[in-house]
C-alpha positions as CSV (number, residue, x, y, z in Angstrom):
1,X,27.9,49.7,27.1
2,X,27.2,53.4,26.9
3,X,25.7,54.7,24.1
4,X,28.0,58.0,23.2
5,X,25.8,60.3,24.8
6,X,26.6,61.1,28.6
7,X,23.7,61.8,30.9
8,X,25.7,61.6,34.3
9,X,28.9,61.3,36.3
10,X,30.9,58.5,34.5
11,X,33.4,55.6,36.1
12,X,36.9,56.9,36.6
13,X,39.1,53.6,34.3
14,X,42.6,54.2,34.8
15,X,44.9,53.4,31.6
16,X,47.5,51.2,30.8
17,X,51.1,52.9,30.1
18,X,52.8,51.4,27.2
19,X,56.5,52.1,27.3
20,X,58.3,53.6,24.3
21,X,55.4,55.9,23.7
22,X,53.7,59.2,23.6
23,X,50.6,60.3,24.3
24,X,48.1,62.3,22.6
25,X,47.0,66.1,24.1
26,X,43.1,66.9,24.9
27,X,42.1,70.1,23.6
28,X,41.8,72.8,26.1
29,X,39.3,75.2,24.6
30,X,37.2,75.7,21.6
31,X,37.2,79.6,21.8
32,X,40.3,79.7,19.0
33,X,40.6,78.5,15.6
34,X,43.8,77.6,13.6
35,X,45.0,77.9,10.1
36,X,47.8,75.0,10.0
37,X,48.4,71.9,11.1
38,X,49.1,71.2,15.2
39,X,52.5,69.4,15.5
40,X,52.9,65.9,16.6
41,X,53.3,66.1,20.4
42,X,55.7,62.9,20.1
43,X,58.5,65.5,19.0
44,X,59.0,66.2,23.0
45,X,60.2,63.0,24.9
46,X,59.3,64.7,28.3
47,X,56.8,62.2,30.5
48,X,53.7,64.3,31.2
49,X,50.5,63.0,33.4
50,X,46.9,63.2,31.1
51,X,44.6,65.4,32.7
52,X,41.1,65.5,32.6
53,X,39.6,66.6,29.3
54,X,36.2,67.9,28.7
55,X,34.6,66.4,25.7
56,X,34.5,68.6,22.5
57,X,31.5,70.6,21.3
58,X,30.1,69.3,18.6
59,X,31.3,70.9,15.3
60,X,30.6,71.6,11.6
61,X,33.9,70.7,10.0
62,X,35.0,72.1,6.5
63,X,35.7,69.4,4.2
64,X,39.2,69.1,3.9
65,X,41.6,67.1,1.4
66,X,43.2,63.7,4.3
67,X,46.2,63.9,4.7
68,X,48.8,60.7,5.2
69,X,47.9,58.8,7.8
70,X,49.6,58.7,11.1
71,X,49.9,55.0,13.1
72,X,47.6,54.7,16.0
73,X,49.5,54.9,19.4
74,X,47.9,53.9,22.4
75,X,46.6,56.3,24.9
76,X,47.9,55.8,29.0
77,X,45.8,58.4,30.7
78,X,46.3,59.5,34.1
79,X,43.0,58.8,36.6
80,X,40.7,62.0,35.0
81,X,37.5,63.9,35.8
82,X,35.2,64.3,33.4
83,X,33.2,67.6,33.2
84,X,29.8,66.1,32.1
85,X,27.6,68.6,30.4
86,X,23.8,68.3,30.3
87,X,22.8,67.1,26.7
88,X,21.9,69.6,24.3
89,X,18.4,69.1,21.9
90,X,19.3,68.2,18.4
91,X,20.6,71.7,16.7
92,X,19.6,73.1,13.9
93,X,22.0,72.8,10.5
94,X,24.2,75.8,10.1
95,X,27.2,77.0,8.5
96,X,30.5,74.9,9.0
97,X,32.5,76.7,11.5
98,X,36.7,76.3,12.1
99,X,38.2,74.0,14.6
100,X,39.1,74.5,18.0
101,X,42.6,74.7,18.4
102,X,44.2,72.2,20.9
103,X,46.4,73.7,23.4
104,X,48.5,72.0,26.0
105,X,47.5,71.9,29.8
106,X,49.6,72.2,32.4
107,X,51.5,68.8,33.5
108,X,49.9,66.6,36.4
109,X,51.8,64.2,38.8
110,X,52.7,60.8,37.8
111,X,50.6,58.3,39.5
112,X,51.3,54.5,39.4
113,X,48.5,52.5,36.9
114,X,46.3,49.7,38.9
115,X,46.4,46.8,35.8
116,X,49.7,45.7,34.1
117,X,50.5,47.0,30.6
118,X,48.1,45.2,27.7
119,X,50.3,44.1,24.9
120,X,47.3,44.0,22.9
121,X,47.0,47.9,23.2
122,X,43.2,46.7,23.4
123,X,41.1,50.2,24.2
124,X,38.5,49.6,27.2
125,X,35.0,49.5,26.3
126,X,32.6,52.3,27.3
127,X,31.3,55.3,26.0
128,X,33.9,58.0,24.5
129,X,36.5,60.0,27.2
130,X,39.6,60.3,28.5
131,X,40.5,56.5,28.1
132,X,39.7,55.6,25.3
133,X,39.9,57.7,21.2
134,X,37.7,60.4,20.4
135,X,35.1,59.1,17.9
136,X,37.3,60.3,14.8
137,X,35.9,63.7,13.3
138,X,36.8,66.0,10.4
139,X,39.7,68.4,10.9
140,X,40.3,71.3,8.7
141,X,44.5,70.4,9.1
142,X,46.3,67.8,7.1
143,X,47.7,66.3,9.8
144,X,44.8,65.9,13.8
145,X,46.0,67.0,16.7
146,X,46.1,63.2,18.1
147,X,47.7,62.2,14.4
148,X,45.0,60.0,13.5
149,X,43.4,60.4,9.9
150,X,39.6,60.8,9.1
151,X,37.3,61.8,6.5
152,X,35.4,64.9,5.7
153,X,31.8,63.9,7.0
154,X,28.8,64.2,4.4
155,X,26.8,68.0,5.0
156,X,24.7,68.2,7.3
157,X,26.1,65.3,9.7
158,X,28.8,65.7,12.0
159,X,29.9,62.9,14.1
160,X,29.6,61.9,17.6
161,X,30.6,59.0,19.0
162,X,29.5,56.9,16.0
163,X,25.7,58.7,15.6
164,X,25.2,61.0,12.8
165,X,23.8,64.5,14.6
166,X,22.6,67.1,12.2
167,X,25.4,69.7,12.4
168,X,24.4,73.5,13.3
169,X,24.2,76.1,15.9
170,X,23.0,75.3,19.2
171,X,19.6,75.7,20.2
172,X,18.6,79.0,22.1
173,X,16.4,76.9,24.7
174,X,19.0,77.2,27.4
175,X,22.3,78.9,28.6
176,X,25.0,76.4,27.5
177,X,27.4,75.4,30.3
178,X,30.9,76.4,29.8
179,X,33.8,74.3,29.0
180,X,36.4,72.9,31.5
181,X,39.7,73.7,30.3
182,X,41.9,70.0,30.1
183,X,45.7,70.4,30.8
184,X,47.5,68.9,28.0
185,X,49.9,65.8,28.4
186,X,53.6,65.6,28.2
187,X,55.1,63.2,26.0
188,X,56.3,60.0,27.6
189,X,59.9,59.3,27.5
190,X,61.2,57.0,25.0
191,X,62.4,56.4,21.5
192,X,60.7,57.9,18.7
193,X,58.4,55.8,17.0
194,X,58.2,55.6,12.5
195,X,54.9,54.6,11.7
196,X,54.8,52.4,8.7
197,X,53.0,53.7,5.6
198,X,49.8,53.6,5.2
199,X,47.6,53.4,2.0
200,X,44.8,56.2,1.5
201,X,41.6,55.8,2.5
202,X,38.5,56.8,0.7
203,X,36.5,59.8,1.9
204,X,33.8,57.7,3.1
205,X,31.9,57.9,6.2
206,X,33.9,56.0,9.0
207,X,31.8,55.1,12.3
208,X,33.4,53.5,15.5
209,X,33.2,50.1,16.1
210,X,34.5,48.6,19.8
211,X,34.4,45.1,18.4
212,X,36.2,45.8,15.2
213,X,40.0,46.7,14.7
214,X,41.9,49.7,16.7
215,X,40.5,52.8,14.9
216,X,38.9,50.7,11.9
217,X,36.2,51.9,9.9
218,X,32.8,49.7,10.5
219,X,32.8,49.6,7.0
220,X,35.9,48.9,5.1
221,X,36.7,51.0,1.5
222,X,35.6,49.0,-1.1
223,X,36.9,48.8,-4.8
224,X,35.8,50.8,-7.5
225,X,32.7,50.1,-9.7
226,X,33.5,47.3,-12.3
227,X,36.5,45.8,-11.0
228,X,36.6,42.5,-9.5
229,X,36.0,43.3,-5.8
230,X,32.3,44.1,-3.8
231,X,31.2,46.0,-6.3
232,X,32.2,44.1,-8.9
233,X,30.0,41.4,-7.0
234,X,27.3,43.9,-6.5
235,X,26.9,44.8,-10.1
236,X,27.1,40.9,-10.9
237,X,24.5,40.7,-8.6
238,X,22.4,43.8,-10.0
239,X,22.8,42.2,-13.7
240,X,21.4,38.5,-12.1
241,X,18.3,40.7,-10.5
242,X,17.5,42.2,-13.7
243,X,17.9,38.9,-16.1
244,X,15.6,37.7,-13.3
245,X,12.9,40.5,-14.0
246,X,13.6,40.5,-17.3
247,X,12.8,36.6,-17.7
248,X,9.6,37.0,-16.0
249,X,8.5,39.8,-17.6
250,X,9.1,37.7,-21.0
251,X,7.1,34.4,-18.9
252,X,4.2,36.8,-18.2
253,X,4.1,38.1,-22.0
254,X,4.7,34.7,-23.3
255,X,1.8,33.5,-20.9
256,X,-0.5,36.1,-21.8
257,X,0.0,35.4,-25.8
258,X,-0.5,32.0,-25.2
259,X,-3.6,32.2,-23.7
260,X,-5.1,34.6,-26.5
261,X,-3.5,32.1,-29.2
262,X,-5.7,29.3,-27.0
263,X,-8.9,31.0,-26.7
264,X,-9.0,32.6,-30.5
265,X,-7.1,30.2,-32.5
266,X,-4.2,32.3,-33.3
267,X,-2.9,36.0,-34.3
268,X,-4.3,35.5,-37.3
269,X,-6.9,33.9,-39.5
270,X,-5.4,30.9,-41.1
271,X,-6.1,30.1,-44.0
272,X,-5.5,26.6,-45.7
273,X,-4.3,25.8,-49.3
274,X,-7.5,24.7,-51.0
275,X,-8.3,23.6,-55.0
276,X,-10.5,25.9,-56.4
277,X,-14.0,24.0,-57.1
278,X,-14.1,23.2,-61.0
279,X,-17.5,22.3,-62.9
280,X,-17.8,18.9,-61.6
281,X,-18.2,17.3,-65.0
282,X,-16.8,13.6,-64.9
283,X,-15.7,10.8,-67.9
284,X,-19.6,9.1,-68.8
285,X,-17.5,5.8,-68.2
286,X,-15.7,6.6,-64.7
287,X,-18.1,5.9,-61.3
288,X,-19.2,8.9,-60.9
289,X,-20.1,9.6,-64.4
290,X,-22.1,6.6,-64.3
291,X,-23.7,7.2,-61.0
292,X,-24.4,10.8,-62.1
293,X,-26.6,9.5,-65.0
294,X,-28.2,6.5,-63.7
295,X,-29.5,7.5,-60.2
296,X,-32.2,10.2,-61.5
297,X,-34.0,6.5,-62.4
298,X,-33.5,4.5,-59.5
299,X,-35.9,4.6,-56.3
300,X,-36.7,3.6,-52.8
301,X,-39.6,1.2,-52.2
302,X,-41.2,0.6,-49.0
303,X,-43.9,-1.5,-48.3
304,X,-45.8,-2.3,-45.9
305,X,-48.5,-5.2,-45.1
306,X,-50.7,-7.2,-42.4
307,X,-48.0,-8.5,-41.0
308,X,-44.6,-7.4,-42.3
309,X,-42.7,-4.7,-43.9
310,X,-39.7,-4.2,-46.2
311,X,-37.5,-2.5,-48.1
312,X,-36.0,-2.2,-51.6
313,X,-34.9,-0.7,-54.5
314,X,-36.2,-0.4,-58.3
315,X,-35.7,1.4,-61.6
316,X,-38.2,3.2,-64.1
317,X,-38.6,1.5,-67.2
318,X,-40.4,3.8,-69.3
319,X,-42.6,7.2,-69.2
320,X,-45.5,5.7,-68.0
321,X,-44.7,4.8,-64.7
322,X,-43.5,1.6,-64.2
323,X,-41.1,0.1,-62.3
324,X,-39.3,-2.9,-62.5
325,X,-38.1,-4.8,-59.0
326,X,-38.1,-7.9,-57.1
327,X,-40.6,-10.0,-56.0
328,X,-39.7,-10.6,-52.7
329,X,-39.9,-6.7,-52.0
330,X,-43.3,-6.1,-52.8
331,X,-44.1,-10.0,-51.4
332,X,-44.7,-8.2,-47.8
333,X,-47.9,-5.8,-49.4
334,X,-49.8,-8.8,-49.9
335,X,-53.0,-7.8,-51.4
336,X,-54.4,-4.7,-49.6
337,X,-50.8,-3.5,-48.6
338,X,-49.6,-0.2,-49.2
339,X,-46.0,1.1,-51.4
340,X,-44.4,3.7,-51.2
341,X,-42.0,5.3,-53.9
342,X,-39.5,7.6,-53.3
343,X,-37.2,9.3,-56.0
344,X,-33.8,10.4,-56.0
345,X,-34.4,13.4,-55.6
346,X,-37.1,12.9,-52.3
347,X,-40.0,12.9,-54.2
348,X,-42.2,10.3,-53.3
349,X,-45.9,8.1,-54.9
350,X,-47.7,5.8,-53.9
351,X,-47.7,2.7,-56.5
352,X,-49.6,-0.6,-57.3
353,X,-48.4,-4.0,-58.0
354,X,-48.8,-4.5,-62.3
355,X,-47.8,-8.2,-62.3
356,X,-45.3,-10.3,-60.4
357,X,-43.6,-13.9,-60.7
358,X,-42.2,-15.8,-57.8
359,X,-40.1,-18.4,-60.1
360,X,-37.9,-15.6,-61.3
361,X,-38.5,-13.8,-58.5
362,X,-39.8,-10.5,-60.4
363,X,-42.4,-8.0,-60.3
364,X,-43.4,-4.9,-62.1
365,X,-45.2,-1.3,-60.0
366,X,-46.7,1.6,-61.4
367,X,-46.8,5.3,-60.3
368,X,-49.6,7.5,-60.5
369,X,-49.5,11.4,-60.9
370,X,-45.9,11.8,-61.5
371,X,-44.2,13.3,-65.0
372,X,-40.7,14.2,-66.3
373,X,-39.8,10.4,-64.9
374,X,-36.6,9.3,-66.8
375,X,-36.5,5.8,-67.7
376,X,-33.0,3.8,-67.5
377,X,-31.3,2.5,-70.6
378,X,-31.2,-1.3,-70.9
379,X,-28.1,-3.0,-72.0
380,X,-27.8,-6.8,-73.2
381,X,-26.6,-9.1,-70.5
382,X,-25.2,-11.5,-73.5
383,X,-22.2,-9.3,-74.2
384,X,-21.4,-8.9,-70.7
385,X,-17.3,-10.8,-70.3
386,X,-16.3,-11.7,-66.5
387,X,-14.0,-9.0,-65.5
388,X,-15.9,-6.2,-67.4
389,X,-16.7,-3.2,-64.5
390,X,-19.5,-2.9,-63.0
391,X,-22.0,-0.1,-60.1
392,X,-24.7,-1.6,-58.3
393,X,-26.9,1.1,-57.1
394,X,-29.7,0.8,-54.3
395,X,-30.8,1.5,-50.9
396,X,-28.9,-1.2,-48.4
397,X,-30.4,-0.7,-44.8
398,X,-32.4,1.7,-46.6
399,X,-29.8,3.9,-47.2
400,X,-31.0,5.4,-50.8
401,X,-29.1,6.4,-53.3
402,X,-25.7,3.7,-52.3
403,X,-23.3,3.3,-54.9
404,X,-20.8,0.6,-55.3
405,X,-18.6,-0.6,-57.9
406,X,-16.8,-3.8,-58.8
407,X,-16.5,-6.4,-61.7
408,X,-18.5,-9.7,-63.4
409,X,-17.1,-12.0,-61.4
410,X,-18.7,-15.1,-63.1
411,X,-21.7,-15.3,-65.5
412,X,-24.8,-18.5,-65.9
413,X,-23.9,-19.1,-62.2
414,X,-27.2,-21.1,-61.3
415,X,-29.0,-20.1,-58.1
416,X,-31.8,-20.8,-56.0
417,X,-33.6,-18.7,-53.8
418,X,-36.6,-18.3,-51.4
419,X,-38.7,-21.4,-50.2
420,X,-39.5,-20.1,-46.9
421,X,-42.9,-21.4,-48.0
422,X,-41.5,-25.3,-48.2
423,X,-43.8,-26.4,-51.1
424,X,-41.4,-25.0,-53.6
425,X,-43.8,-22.4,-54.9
426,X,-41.8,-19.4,-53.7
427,X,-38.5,-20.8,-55.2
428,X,-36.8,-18.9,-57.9
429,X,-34.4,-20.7,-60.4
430,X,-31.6,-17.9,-62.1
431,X,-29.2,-18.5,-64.4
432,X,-27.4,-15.5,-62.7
433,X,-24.2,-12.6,-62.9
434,X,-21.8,-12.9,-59.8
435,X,-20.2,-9.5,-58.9
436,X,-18.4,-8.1,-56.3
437,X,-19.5,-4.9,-56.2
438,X,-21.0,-5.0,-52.5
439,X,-25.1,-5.8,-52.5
440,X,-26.5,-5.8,-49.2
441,X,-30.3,-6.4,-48.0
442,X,-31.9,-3.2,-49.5
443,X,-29.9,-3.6,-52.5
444,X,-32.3,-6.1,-54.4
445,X,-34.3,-4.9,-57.1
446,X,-31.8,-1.9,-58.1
447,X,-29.8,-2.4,-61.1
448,X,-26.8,-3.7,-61.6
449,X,-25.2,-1.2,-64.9
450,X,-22.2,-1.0,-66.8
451,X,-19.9,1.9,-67.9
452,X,-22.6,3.0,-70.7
453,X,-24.8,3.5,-67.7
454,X,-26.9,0.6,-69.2
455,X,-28.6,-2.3,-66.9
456,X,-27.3,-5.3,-67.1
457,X,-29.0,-7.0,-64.0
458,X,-31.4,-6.7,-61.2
459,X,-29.6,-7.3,-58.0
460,X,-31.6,-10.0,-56.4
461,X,-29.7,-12.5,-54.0
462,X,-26.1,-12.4,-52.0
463,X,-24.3,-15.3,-50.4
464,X,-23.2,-15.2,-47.0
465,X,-20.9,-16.7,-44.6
466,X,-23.3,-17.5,-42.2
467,X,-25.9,-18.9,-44.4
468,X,-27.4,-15.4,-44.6
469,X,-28.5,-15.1,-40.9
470,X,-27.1,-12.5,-38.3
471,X,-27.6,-13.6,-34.2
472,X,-30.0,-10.6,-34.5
473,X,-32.2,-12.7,-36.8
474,X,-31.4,-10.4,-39.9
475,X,-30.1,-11.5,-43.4
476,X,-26.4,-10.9,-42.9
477,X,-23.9,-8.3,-45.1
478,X,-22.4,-8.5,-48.5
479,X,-18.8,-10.8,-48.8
480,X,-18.3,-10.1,-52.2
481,X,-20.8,-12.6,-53.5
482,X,-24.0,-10.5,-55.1
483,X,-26.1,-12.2,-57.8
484,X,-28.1,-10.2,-60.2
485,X,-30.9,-11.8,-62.8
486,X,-29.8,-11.2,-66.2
487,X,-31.6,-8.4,-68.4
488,X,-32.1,-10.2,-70.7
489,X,-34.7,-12.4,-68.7
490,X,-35.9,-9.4,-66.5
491,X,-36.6,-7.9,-69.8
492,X,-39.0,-10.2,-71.0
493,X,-40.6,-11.4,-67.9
494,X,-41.2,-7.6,-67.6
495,X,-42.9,-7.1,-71.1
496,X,-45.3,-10.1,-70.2
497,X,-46.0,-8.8,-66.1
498,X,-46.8,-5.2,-68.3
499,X,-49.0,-6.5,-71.0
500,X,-51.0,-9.8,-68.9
501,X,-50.3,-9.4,-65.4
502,X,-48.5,-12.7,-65.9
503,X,-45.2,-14.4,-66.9
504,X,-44.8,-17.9,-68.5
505,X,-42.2,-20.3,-67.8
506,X,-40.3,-22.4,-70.5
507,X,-41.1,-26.2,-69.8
508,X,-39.6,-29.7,-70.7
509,X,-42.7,-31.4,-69.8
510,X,-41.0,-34.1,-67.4
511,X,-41.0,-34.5,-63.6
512,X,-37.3,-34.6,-62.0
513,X,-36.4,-36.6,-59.1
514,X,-34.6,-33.4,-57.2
515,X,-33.4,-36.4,-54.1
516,X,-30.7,-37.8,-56.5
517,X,-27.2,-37.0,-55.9
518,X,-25.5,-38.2,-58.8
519,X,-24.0,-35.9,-61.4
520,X,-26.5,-35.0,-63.5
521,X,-30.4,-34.2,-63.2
522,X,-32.5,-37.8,-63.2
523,X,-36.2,-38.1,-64.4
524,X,-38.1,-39.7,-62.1
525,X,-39.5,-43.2,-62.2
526,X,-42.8,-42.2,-60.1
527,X,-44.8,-39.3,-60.1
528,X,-47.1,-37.6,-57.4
529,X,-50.2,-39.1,-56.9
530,X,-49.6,-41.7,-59.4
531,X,-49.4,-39.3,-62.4
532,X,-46.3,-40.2,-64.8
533,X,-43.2,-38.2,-64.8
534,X,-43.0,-37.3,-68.5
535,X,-45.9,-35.9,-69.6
536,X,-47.6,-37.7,-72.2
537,X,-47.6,-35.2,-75.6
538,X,-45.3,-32.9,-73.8
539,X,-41.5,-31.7,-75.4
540,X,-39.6,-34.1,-73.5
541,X,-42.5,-37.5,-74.5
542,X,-42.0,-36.0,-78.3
543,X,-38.5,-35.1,-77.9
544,X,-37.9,-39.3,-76.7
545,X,-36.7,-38.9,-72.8
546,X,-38.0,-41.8,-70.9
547,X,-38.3,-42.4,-67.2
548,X,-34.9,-42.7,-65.0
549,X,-33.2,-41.1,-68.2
550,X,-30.1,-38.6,-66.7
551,X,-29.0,-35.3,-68.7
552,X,-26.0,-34.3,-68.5
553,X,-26.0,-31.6,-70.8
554,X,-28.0,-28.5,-72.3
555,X,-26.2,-26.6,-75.4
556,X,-23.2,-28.1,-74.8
557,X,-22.8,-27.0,-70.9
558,X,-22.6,-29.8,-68.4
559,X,-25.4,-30.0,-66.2
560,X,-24.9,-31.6,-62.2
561,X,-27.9,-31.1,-60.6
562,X,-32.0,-30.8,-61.3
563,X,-31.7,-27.2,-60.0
564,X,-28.7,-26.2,-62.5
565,X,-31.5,-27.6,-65.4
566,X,-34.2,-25.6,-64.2
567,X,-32.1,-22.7,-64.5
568,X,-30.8,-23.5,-67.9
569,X,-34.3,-24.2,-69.2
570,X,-35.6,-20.5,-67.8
571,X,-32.9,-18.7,-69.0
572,X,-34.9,-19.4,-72.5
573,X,-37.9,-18.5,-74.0
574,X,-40.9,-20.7,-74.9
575,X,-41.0,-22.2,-78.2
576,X,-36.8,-22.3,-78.2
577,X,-34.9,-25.7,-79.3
578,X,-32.6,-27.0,-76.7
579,X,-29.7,-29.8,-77.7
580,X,-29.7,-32.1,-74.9
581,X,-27.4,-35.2,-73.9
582,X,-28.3,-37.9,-71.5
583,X,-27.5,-41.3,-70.3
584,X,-29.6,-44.3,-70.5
585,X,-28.8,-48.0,-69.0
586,X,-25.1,-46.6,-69.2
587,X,-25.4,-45.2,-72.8
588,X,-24.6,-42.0,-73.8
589,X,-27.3,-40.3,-76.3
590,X,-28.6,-36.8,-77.3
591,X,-31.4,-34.9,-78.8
592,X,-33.5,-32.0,-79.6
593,X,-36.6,-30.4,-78.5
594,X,-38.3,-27.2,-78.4
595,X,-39.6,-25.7,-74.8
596,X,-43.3,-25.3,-74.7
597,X,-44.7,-22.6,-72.0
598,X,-46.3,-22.8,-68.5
599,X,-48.0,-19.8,-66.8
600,X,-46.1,-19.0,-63.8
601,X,-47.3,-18.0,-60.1
């Protein structure tokens, strides 16, 4: 379709007559202006013939107030000849000037229409002329001359055929060709047509559309701002786009102080609810308390021989130096071994073996070179009840300075211990504590103390569950079973290892047949290499035990085994009187006699 803007001799389209109505008159020239409104040419019911009209020069309307609406009527032309101007250059904006008034032409013969009337009244498409409505343009009347209704156009803009042209004089670049004068149309004969009211329209911008409505606005009037119509929507619309911004905005702040929470741990410093640190002073009896004073005296021994190395704990027993362990610790240093003592603090000696004694499994170092040493108090491990509380202290897995607590659990438990050497010379009889508190390899040798911080014991054996082995060949961990030698005895055999180098051993003076399983321990009938099994002169020959003679009893406790007498007769000093009961031949008898001494290895 044309585009509004004629460049050359246009198609002649004939119109369609509709009966019953008028036509509209072309304007005839633009040389006069008018100062009210043109009257509706339906007034006259005369039948007149269209003429050719020239199209109108473009013009700057004064915006005027609408006026009512008047109903479109549709146009039946006569054949006319268009006077097509050259197109002028885009002029420049200017001052409005008045409108043309529209005069009538003079009337033109009736000639017969080709097509049959349209009862659609539906305008042929094409570019603006005679047969078809001026693009709609401002008047400065209430009322067109063709009775339609339009808005005042927005300064500078005019309109022309739908495009917005800036409004102003023409350009000086040429002479401008002069207007053909259009005879105006007589009315057509008929009755006089009401047309309906219409509502009024907004002063909007209205464009021609040739697929929309007859003389419809391209775009509609919409409702006012806030009411429930388009702009209504729009605004909803508006308020969703900002939420929108405004959520991410909030995301990408959120985002942001997440990340510096993340990377610097927060806003600010925080700071956790703490006690405030006190003087660190304890009850003497309490765990700590007793830790706190006894392991200033306990140390770390390590040794080292030809062929074997170990590790274990001791205790200083006085000023000068010495130390009281086990035997088995210092067993590995052999002769020309080295030891190693080091102090609570991590101070550390070197140290000699004093004295040692396999059958209580005892020995006795001294330090060289070191003062301020602070010997451990020792208690008496005859007032000791089961249940009374207890800390072992020592170096398990050579961790120094280990404390654990627990209770007696049982006291005069007999034990044995060692024999790796099979002769029985390495074997150690005690007449031993039980405890609980945990004792693990590293642990022997340290004291076992009470709550006066006082030693009780020398931890020296534990009982395991697999016999005291690990698959890794090692002596296994602590079940709650620890055994510690009494003071009492670790006392004495200390004095003698300090003074001679040597402990002695209390002695019946008979040989025990250790293959009988009956209760009870059982002399034996035949001694090694033909010697007799009571010793002629001895404390058992003067006290009257015979060969295959079984005691049952030592001070009243019942005795089940030679072992459990061993241990009963070491936890005594030479030269003490023992009450004994035995069974001869199925008799029950008893007697006294008094231990004599052997030196032990």
């Amino acid at each position: 379709m044309d585009d509004g803007k004629p460049t050359g001799p246009k198609a002649k389209w004939w119109s369609r007559p509709t009966p019953g109505h008028t036509t509209t008159s072309a304007p005839e020239s633009a040389a006069a202006a008018v100062d009210a409104p043109v009257e509706d040419a339906r007034a006259a019911h005369t039948p007149a013939r269209p003429e050719p009209v020239a199209p109108a020069q473009p013009m700057a309307p004064e915006p005027v107030t609408p006026a009512q609406p008047a109903p479109p009527e549709p146009i039946t032309p006569e054949p006319v000849a268009q006077a097509q101007a050259p197109a002028a250059p885009a002029p420049t904006p200017a001052a409005p000037a008045p409108v043309p008034a529209v005069q009538a032409a003079a009337p033109a013969p009736a000639v017969k229409p080709l097509h049959a009337p349209d009862e659609y009244s539906t305008p042929p498409y094409g570019g603006p002329g005679p047969w078809a409505p001026a693009p709609p343009v401002q008047r400065p009347v209430p009322t067109p001359a063709h009775g339609t209704p339009v808005p005042p156009v927005p300064a500078p803009f005019a309109a022309t055929n739908g495009a917005d042209v800036p409004t102003g004089p023409a350009p000086t670049q040429g002479p401008v060709p002069a207007q053909v004068p259009v005879p105006a149309q007589a009315p057509v004969p008929g009755p006089a047509f009401t047309p309906p009211p219409q509502p009024p329209r907004s002063t909007q911008w209205l464009q021609y559309d040739p697929w929309g409505g007859y003389r419809q606005p391209l775009t509609q009037p919409g409702q006012p701002l806030g009411s429930d119509g388009a702009r209504g929507k729009n605004r909803r619309g508006s308020l969703l786009v900002g939420a929108l911004l405004l959520a991410l905005v909030a995301g990408g702040i959120g985002g942001g102080i997440g990340a510096y929470v993340e990377r610097n741990g927060g806003l600010t410093t925080v700071e956790l609810p703490q006690t405030a640190k006190n003087s660190g002073g304890r009850a003497p009896d309490s765990v700590a308390g007793i830790a706190a004073s006894a392991l200033p005296s306990v140390v770390t021994l390590h040794v080292s021989g030809t062929t074997e190395s170990g590790t274990g704990t001791g205790f200083v027993l006085d000023n000068e130096g010495h130390i009281l362990t086990n035997n088995h610790v210092v067993a590995p240093a052999g002769s020309s071994g080295d030891i190693t003592v080091t102090f609570s603090g991590g101070e550390t000696a070197s140290a000699e073996v004093v004295g040692k004694d396999s059958g209580y499994d005892l020995a006795v170092v001294k330090v060289k070179g070191v003062s301020g040493l602070k010997p451990l108090p020792l208690g008496n491990s005859d007032n000791v009840q089961v249940g009374d509380p207890v800390v072992a202290i020592g170096a398990p897995f050579d961790l120094s300075n280990t404390v654990t607590s627990g209770i007696i659990s049982a006291k005069d438990r007999p034990i044995t211990a060692g024999g790796e050497k099979g002769d029985g010379s390495d074997i150690s009889y005690v007449d031993a504590l039980q405890t609980d508190a945990p004792i693990n390899p590293g642990n022997s040798g340290g004291p076992l103390v009470d709550t006066d911080a006082h030693v009780i014991g020398i931890n020296s054996a534990i009982r395991a569950a697999d016999s005291g082995t690990t698959t890794e060949g090692g002596q296994a961990g602590s079940i709650g079973l620890g055994f510690a030698i009494p003071i009492n005895q670790g006392k004495r055999v200390a004095e003698e290892l300090i003074n001679t180098g040597k402990a002695t051993h209390p002695v019946i003076g008979v040989t025990l047949d250790m293959k009988y399983t009956g209760d009870g321990a059982k002399v034996g009938t035949k001694g090694a290499e033909g010697k007799p099994t009571v010793t002629p002169g001895g404390p058992g020959a003067k006290a009257g035990i015979k060969p295959g003679d079984i005691i049952t009893e030592v001070d009243g406790q019942r005795v089940h085994s030679g072992e459990e007498l061993i241990v009963k007769i070491r936890a005594h000093r030479p030269g003490d009187r023992l009450d004994l009961g035995l069974t001869r031949g199925g008799k029950d008898l008893s007697m006294t006699l008094t231990l004599g001494s052997a030196t032990g290895t």
